[in-house]
C-alpha positions in Angstrom: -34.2 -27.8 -46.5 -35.0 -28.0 -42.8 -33.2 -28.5 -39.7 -34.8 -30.5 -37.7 -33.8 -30.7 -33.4 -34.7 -33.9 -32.0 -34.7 -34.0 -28.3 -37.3 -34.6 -24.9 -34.9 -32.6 -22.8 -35.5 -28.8 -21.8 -32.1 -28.2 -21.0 -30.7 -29.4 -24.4 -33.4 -27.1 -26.5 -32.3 -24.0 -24.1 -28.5 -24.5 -24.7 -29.6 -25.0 -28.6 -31.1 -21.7 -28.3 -28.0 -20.2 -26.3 -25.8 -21.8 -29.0 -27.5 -19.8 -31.9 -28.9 -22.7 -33.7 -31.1 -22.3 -36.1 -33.5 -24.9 -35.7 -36.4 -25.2 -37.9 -38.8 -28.2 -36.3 -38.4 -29.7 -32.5 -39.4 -32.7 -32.0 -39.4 -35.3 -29.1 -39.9 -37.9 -31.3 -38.9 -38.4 -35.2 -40.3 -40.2 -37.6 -37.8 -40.1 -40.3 -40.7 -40.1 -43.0 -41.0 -36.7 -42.5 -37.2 -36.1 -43.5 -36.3 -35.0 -47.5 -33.0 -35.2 -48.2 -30.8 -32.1 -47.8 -32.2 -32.0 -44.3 -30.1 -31.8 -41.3 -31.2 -33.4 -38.4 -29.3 -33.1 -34.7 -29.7 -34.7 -31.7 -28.8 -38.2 -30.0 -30.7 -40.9 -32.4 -30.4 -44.5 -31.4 -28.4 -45.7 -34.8 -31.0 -47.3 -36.3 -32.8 -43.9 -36.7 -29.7 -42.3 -37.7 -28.9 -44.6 -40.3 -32.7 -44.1 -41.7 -31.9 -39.9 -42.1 -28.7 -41.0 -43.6 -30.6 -42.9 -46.0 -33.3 -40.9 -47.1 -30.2 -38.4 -48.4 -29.8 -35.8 -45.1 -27.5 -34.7 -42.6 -27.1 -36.2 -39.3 -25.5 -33.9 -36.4 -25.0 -36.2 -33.0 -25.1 -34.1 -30.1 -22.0 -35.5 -28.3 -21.6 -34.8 -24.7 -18.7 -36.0 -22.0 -21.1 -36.9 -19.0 -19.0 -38.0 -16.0 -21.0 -41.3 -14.9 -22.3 -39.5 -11.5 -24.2 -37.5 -14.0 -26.0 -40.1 -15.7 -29.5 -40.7 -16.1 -30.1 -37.3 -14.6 -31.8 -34.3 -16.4 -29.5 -31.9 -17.0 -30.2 -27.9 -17.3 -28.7 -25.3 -20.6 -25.3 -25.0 -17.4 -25.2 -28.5 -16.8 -25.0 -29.6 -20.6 -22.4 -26.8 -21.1 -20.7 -28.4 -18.3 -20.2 -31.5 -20.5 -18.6 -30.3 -23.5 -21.6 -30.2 -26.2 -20.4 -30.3 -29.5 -22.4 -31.5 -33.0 -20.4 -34.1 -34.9 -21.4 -35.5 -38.4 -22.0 -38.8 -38.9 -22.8 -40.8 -42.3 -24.5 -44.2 -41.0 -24.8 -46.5 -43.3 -27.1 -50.2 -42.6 -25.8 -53.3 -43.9 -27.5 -56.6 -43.4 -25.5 -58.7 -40.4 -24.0 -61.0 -42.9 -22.0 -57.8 -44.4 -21.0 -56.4 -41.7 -19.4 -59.1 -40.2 -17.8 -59.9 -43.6 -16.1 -56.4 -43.2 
């Protein structure tokens, strides 16, 4: 099983570090392939990919932050994400066609 850190930010893989994570594989990019289940993989996935790691039988860990909006869009250093409350939070996504989910 491998943990798998999916992020392009420096800051984020410095506070992972600083959190104790034990990370197996970075990536800036993740082709959920490479993912067996019993993986966990952590980081902020559009849902589409999350829903694909979900699928293939692993864990997904959503790095959930509180940025206030006169943070946004800005790169934020290991303090700076600290700043905004960074906590992991499982999710199980699950992809229906449209028909079904609007039938739901």
């Amino acid at each position: 099983m491998t943990t798998w850190f999916i992020t392009r930010h420096p800051g984020a893989r410095e506070w992972a570090q600083s959190a104790g994570l034990l990370i197996d594989r970075h990536c800036t990019h993740l082709d959920p392939s490479e993912v067996r289940a019993g993986d966990t993989v952590i980081g902020t996935l559009p849902v589409h990919l999350a829903a694909a790691v979900c699928q293939r039988g692993a864990r997904y860990l959503h790095l959930s932050l509180d940025v206030p909006e006169h943070a946004r869009g800005q790169e934020l250093d290991a303090d700076g994400l600290r700043a905004c409350n960074p906590r992991l939070e499982a999710y199980a996504i699950d992809r229906r066609p449209a028909g079904e989910a609007e039938a739901a």
